[in-house]
C-alpha positions as CSV (number, residue, x, y, z in Angstrom):
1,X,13.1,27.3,20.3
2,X,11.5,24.4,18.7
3,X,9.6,24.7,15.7
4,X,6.1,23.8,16.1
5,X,4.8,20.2,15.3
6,X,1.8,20.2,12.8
7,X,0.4,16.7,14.2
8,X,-0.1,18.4,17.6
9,X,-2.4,20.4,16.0
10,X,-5.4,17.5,14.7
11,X,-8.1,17.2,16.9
12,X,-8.1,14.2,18.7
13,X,-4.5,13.1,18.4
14,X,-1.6,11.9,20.5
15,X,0.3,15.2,20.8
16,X,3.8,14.2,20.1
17,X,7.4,15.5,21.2
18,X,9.2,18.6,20.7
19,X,12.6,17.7,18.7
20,X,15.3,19.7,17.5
21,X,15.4,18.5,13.5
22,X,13.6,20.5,11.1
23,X,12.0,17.8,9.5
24,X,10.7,14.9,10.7
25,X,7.9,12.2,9.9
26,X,6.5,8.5,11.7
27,X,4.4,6.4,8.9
28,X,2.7,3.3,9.5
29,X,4.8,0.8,6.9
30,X,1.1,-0.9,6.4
31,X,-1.2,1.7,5.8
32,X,1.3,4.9,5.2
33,X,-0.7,6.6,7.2
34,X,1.2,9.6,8.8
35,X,1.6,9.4,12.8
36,X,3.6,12.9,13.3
37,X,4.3,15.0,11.2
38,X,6.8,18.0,11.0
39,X,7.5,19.9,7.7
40,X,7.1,16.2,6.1
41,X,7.3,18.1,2.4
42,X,9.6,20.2,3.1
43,X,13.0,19.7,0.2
44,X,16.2,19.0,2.4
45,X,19.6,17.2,1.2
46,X,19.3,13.6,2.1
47,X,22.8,13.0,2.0
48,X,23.5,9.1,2.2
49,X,20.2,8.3,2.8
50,X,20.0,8.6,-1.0
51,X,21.9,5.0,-0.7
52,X,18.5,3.4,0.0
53,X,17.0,3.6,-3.4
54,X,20.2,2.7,-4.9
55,X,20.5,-0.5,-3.2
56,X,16.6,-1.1,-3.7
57,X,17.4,-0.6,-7.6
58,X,20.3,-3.2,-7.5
59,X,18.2,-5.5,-5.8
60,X,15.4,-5.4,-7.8
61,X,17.7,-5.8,-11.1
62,X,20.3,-8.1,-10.3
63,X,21.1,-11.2,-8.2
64,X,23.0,-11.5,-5.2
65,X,26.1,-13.5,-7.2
66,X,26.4,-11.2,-10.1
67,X,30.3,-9.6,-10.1
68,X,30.4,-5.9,-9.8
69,X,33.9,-4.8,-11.6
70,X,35.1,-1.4,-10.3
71,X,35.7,1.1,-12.9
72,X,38.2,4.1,-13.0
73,X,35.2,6.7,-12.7
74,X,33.6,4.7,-9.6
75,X,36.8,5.0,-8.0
76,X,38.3,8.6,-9.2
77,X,34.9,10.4,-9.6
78,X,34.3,10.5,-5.7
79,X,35.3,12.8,-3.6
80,X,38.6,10.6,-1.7
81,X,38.1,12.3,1.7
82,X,34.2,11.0,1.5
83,X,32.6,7.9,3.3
84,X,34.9,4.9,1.3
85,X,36.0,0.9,2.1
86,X,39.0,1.5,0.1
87,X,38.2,-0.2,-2.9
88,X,40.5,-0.3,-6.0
89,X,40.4,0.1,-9.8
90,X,39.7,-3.4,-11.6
91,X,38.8,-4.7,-8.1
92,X,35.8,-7.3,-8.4
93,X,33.1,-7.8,-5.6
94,X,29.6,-9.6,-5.6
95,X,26.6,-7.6,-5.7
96,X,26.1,-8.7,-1.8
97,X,29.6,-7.7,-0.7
98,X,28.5,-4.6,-2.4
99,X,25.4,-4.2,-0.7
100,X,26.7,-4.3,2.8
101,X,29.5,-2.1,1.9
102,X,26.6,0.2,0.8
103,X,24.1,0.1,3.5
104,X,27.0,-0.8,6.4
105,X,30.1,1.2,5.2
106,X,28.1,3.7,3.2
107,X,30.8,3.4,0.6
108,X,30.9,6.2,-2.1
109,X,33.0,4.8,-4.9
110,X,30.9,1.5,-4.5
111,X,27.1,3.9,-5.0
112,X,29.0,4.7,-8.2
113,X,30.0,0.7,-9.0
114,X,26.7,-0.2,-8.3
115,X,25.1,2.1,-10.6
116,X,27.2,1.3,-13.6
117,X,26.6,-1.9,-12.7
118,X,22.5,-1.8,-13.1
119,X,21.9,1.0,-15.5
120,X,25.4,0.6,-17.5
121,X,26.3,4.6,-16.5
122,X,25.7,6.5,-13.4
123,X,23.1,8.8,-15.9
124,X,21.3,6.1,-16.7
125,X,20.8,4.6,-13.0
126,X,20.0,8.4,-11.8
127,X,17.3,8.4,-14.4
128,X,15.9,5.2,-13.1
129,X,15.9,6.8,-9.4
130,X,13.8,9.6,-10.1
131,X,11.2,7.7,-12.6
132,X,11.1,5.3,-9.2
133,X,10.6,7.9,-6.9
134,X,7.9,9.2,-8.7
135,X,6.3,6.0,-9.2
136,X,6.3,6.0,-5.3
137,X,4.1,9.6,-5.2
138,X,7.8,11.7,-4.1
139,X,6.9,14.6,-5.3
140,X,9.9,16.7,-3.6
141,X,12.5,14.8,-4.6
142,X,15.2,14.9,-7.2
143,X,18.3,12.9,-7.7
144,X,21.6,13.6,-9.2
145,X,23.9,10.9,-8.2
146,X,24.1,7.4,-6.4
147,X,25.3,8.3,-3.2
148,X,23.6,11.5,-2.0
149,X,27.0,13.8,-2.1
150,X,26.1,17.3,-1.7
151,X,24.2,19.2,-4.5
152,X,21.8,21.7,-5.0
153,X,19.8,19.5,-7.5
154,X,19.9,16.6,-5.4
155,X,17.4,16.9,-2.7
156,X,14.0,15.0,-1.1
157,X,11.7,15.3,1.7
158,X,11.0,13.4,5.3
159,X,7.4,12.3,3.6
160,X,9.5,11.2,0.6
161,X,12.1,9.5,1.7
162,X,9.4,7.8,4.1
163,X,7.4,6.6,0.7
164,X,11.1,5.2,-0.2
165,X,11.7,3.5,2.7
166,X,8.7,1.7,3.3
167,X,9.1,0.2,-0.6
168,X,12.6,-0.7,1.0
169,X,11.2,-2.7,3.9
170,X,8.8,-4.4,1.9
171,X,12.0,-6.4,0.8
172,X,13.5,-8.9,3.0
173,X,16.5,-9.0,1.5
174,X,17.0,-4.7,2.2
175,X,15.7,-5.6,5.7
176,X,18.3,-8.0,6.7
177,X,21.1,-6.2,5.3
178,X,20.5,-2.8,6.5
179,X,20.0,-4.0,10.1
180,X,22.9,-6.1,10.2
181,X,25.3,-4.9,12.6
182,X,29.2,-6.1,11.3
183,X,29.7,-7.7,8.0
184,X,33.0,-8.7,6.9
185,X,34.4,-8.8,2.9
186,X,36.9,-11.5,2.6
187,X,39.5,-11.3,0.3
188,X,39.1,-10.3,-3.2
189,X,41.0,-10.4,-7.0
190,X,42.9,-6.9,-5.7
191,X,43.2,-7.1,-1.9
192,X,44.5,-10.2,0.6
193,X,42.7,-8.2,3.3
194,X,39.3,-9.0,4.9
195,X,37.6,-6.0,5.6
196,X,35.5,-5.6,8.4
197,X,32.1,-2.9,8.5
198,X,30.4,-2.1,11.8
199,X,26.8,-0.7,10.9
200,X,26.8,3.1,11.2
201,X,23.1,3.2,12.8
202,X,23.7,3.3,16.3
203,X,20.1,1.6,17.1
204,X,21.2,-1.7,15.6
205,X,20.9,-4.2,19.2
206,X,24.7,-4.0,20.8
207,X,25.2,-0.5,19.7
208,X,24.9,2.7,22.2
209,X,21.1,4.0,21.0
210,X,19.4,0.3,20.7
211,X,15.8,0.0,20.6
212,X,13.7,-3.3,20.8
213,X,12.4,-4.3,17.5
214,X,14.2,-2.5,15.4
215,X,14.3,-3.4,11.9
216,X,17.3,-1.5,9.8
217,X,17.9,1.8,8.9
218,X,20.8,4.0,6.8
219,X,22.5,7.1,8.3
220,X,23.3,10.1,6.4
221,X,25.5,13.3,7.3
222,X,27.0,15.9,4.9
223,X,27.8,20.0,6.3
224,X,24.9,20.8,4.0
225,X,22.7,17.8,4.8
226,X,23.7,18.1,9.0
227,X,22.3,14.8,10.0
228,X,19.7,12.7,8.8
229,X,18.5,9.2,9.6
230,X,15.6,6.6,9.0
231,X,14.7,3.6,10.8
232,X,12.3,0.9,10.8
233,X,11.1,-0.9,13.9
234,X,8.4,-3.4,14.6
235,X,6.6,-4.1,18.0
236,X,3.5,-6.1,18.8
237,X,2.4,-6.6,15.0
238,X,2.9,-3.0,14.6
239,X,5.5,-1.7,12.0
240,X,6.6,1.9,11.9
241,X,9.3,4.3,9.8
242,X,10.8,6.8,11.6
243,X,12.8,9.6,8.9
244,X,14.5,12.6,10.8
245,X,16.7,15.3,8.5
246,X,18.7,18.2,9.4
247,X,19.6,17.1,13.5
248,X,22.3,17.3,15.1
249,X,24.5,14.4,16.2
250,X,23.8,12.4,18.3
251,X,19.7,13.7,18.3
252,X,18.9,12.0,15.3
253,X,19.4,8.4,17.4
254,X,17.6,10.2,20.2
255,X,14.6,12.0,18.2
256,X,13.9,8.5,16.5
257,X,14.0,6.6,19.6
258,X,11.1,9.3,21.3
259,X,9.0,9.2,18.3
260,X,9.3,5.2,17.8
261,X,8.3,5.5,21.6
262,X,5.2,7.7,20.6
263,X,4.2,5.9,17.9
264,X,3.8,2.5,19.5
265,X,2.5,4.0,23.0
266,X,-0.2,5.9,21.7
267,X,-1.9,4.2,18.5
268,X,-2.8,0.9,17.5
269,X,-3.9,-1.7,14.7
270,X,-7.7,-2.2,14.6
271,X,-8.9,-5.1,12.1
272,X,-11.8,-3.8,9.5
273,X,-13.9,-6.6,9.0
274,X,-14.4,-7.1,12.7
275,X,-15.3,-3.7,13.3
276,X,-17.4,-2.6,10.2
277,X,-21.1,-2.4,10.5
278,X,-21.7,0.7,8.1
279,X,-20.9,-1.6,5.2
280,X,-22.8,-4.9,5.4
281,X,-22.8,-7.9,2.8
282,X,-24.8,-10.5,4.6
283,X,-27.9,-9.2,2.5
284,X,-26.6,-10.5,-0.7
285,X,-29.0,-12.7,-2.5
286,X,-28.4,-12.7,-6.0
287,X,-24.6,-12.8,-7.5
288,X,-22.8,-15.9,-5.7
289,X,-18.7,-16.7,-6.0
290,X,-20.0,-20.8,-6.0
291,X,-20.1,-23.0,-8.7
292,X,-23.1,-24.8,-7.8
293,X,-25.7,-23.7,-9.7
294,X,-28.7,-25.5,-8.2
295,X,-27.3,-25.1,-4.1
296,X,-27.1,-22.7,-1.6
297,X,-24.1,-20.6,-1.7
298,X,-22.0,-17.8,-0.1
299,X,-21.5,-14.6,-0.8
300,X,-19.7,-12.9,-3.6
301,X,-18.0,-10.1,-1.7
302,X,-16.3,-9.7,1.4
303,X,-13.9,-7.4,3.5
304,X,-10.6,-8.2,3.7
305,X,-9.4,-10.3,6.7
306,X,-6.2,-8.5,7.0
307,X,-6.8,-5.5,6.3
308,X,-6.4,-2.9,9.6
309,X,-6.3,0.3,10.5
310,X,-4.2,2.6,13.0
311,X,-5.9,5.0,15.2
312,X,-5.4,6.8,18.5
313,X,-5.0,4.8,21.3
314,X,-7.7,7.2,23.1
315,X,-10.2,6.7,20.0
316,X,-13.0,4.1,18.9
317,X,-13.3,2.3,15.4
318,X,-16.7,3.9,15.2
319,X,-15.4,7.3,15.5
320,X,-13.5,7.2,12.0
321,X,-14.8,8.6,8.4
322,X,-15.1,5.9,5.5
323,X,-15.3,6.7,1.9
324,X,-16.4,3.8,-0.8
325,X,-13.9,4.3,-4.0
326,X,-14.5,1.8,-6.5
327,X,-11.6,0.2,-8.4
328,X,-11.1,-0.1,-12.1
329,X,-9.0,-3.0,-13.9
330,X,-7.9,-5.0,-10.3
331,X,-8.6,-8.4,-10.7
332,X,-8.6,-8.8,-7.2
333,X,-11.0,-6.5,-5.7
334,X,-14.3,-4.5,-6.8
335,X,-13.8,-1.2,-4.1
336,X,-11.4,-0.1,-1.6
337,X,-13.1,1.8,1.8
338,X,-10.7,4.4,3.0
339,X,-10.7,5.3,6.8
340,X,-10.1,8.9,8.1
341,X,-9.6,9.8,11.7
342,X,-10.2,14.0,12.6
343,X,-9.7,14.1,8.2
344,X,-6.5,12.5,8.8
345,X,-6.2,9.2,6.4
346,X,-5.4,6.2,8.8
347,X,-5.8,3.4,6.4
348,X,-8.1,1.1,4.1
349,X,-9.7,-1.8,3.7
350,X,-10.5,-3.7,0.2
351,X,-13.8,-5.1,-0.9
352,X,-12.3,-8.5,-2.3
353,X,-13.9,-10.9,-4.6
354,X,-14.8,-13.9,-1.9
355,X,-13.1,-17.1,-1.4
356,X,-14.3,-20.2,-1.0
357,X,-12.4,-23.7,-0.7
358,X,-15.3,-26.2,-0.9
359,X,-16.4,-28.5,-3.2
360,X,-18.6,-27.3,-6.1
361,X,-20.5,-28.7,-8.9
362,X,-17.9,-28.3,-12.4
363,X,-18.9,-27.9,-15.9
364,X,-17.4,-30.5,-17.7
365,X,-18.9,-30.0,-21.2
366,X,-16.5,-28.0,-23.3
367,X,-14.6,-29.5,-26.2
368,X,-12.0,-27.6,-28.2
369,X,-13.1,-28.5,-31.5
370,X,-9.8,-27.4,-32.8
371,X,-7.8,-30.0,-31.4
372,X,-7.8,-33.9,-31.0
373,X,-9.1,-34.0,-27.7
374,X,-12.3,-36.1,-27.0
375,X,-12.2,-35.2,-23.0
376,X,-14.8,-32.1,-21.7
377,X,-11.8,-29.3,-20.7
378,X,-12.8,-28.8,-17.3
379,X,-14.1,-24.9,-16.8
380,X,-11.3,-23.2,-14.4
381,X,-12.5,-20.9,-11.8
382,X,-12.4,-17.2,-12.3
383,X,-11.8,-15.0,-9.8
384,X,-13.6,-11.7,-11.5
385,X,-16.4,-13.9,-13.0
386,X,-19.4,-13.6,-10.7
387,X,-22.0,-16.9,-10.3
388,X,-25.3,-16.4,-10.6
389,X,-27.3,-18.7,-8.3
390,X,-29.7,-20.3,-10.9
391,X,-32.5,-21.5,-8.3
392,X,-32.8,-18.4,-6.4
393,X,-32.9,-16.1,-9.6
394,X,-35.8,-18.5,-11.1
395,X,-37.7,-17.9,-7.8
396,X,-37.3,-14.5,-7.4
397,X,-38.4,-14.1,-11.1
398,X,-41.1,-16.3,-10.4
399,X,-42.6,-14.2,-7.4
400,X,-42.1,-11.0,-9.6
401,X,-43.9,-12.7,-12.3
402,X,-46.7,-14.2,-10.1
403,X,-46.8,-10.5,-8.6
404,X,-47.0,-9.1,-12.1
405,X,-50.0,-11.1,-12.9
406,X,-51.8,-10.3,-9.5
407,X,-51.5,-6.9,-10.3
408,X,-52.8,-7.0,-13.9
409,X,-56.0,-9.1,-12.4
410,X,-56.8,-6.6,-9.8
411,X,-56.4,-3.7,-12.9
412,X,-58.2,-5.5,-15.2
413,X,-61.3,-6.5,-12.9
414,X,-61.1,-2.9,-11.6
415,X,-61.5,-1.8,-15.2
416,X,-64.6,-4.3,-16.2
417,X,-66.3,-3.5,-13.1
418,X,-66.0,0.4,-13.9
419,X,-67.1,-0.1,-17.1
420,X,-70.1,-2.1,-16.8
421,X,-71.1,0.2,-13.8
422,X,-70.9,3.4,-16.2
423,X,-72.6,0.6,-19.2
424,X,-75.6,0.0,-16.8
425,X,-75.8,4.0,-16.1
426,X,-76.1,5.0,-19.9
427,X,-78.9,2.3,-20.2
428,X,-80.9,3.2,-17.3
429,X,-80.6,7.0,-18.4
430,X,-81.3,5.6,-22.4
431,X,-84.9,4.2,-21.2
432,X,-85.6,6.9,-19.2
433,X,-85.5,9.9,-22.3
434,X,-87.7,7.0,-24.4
435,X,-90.0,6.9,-21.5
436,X,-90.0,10.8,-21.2
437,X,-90.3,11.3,-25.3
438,X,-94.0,8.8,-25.1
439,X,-95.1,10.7,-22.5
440,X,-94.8,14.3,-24.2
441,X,-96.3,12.2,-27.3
């Protein structure tokens, strides 16, 4: 008996397979919006899954050449009959020999090497991998070691491990190496021997489970953990991340293949500024992005080009929620709109300051009076400063003050004619008591 899906349960949506893991998620790698979802926060061992945030660490802090020197501990403080290449005390690899050994051969003693290597102890990296994942918003996850051996501290969640993975494929060089299918490590300092690594992610093109587009992926299995797996795959401009936990072999391959299948059969990419009419600019009249302060100019603001959203295939633009969130401190953009579909978040679009290529007018009349230099310094574009357009602003003001004045003529004529009605009243009624007081005389 399968246990239910809660994405098969928002109105409006694709409803999704039935599959045997207990957790499971799809995310959209350019929005993170979540496609399916199945106890996504749920805390579960990721086993060597783990190895994707240590090989994002190493290549975010180091370079591809650096040496990696294999200590006793990397070597004696892993379990031997665990996932190993055989490497040896003293032994000396690159940081990409590493690398493939790690995301290929999921290599134990070389999560260890690796760690030493960045962070200078395995504490010190395992510190750096949970202040990371909590930088990425994993708030189910908690890290002990390098290589996702089994520990009742050391566990994460299919959103989690999404958050991580999509940070992962956001780097080429991760991409390319965790989707490679054989790598070999020539010989080293220790060992004559070339050792050859066959990726252990069965989707990779040539292998058993391939699927079109896909990307790269890591595999993870442990007798606590039972399977787990995540995959990236890319189709028609479309880029999902597929994490499944606690399957058993071979589901995973075939649970990732159905939802990949789901994901890019039943939603796509819709472009904001193309379908946005709620949220208009073209009414803009006073703050301008030009440096021509006499001329016409464009406007100051503008929707992002790029910037898309994913919804239901079965579902119109016009059909999704937006919320206006201003930003504070981005240099780059003044408000983000956020898009919900059935109160499920499906992507956003930023309000950016506007660009514009032409050719403007340049002030050219600032000297530095501190230095030597008798040329105007040229004033450089900012993106955050906003133009005023000077011809427009004196002609508004000029109607406002031309209105202004109307209004104070009709309010002051208005005034004189009341009075000298009410002044003509008091003298009619003035001559008419004197006539009455003669008369009674």
């Amino acid at each position: 008996m399968f246990e239910p899906v809660e994405s098969n349960e928002w109105h409006g949506w694709p409803e999704g397979p039935l599959i045997g893991a207990e957790g499971a998620v799809l995310m959209d790698f350019n929005s993170g919006a979540i496609l399916y979802s199945k106890n996504i926060h749920e805390q579960l061992y990721p086993a060597s899954t783990t190895k994707m945030m240590t090989a994002l660490l190493t290549i975010e802090n180091t370079t591809m050449d650096e040496i990696v020197t294999f200590s006793h501990e990397a070597i004696f403080n892993v379990d031997s009959d665990s996932s190993r290449i055989g490497i040896d005390e003293g032994e000396q690899l690159t940081v990409e020999q590493c690398l493939y050994g790690l995301m290929l051969g999921s290599a134990n003693e070389v999560a260890y090497a690796l760690a030493e290597h960045v962070a200078g102890s395995l504490d010190a990296f395992v510190d750096m991998m949970n202040e990371r994942a909590l930088a990425l918003g994993c708030n189910n996850t908690h890290f002990v070691n390098a290589n996702g051996l089994p520990d009742e501290n050391h566990y994460t969640s299919p959103y989690d491990l999404a958050l991580i993975a999509r940070e992962c494929y956001k780097n080429e060089a991760f991409a390319n190496i965790s989707g490679t299918r054989t790598y070999t490590i020539s010989s080293t300092n220790i060992q004559s021997e070339e050792r050859i690594m066959d990726n252990h992610h069965l989707m990779v093109e040539g292998f058993r489970y391939q699927y079109p587009g896909f990307i790269g992926g890591k595999t993870g299995y442990t007798k606590s953990a039972r399977q787990t797996l995540v995959s990236c795959a890319e189709k028609n401009g479309l880029r999902l991340i597929c994490v499944i936990m606690k399957e058993e072999s071979p589901d995973q391959f075939i649970d990732t293949q159905k939802l990949f299948d789901y994901g890019f059969d039943g939603f796509q990419l819709v472009n904001v500024k193309e379908n946005e009419t709620r949220y208009t600019l073209d009414s803009s009249t006073f703050f301008k992005t030009d440096l021509d302060i006499m001329g016409s100019s464009g406007q100051a603001l503008e929707l992002n080009k790029e910037a898309a959203i994913i919804i239901p295939k079965t579902a119109g633009f016009d059909e999704c929620e937006v919320e206006l969130n201003y930003a504070d401190g981005s240099e780059n953009y003044v408000a983000v709109l956020d898009y919900y579909f059935s109160g499920n978040y499906v992507g956003q679009a930023t309000l950016d300051y506007a660009q514009d290529d032409s050719d403007v007018f340049e002030f050219a009349n600032i000297l530095d009076a501190a230095s030597d230099n008798t040329e105007p310094k040229i004033l450089e574009r900012n993106r955050r400063t906003i133009f005023v357009n000077i011809r427009r602003v004196l002609a508004t003001l000029a109607v406002l003050l031309c209105s202004i004045l109307l209004i104070m003529f009709i309010k002051s004529f208005i005034s004189s004619y009341s009075y000298s009605g009410r002044h003509q009243k008091n003298l009619t009624k003035k001559r008419y008591k004197k006539r009455k007081k003669k008369i009674n005389l």
